[in-house]
N, C-alpha and C positions, 0 to 999 in steps of 0.2 A: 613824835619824832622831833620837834621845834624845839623840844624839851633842851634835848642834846647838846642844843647850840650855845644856851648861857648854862647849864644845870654841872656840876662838878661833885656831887652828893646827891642819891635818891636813898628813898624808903619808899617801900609798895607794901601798902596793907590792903588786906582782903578782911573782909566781918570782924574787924577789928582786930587782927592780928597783924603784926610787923613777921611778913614774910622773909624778907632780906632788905639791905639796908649799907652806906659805904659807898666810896667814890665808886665812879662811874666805869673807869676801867676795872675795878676787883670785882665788884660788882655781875660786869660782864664775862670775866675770866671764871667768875664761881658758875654760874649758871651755862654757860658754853666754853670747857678747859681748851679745848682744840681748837687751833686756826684751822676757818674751812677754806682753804684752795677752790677757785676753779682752772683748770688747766688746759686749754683748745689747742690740737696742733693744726698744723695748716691744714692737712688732709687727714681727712676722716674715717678711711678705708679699716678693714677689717686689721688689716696687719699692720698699719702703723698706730693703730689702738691699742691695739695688742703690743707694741714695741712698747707701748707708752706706760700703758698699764704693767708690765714686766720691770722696768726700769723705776718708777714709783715704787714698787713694790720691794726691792734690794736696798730702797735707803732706809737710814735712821730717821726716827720722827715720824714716818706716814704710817699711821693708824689705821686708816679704811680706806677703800677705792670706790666709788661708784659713780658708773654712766650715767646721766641725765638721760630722760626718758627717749629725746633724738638720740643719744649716741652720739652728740657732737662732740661733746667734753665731757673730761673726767674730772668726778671732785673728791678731794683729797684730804681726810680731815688728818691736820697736823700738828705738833706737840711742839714744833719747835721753833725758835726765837726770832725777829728778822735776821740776826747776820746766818744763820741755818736754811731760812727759806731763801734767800741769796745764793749762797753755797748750791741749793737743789734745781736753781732756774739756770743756772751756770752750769752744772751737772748735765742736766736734761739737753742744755742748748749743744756745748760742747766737748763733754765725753760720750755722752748716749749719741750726740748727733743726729736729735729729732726734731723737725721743724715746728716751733713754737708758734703760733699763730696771738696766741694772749693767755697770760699769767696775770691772777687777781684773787687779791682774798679775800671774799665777801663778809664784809661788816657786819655785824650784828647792833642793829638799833634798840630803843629802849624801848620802844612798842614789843619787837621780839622779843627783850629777857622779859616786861612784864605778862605779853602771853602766855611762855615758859614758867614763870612762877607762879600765877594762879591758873584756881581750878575752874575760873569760869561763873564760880556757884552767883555772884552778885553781877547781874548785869547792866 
């Protein structure tokens, strides 16, 4: 992860192969294409999950939906740009009219794309 902070080009090779390779954000785009959302409303109840997840589910861009194992939040993996994921917290906040408790879209560090790209096999 310390990587991140000065590194603006990786390559990951495993047994001697260049698995992928290229700045850091293509990099992370090729290996995970979708923004993942996490999305907490204030209250957690069945039916405003339910609102929440219905209203997620009529936009452009939102891919998948799924509960985290509490049922606090929902996460959203999504296709589209920041000025789109704007447009959707706006959407959610004041046309749906559901109380957002936190909106966040969880990073994908370099330790994660290189878990994602090897097999593991050299440890």
């Amino acid at each position: 992860p310390e990587l991140a902070d000065f590194c603006n080009k990786i390559g990951i090779m495993e047994r001697g192969n260049l698995l992928v390779s290229g700045d850091v954000d293509t990099v992370v785009r090729r290996v995970q294409p979708t923004r993942q959302l996490s999305i907490r409303p204030l209250r957690s109840d069945p039916v405003t999950m339910g609102a929440l997840r219905e209203a997620l589910a009529s936009q452009a861009h939102v891919e998948k939906i799924t509960a985290d194992p509490e049922n606090i939040e929902l996460r959203v993996a999504y296709t589209g740009d920041m000025e789109t994921q704007a447009a959707l917290l706006h959407y959610l906040l004041v046309d749906a009219k559901l109380p957002i408790a936190a909106f966040s879209e969880a990073a994908m560090d370099l330790e994660d794309v290189f878990l994602r790209v090897t097999t593991g096999a050299v440890h």
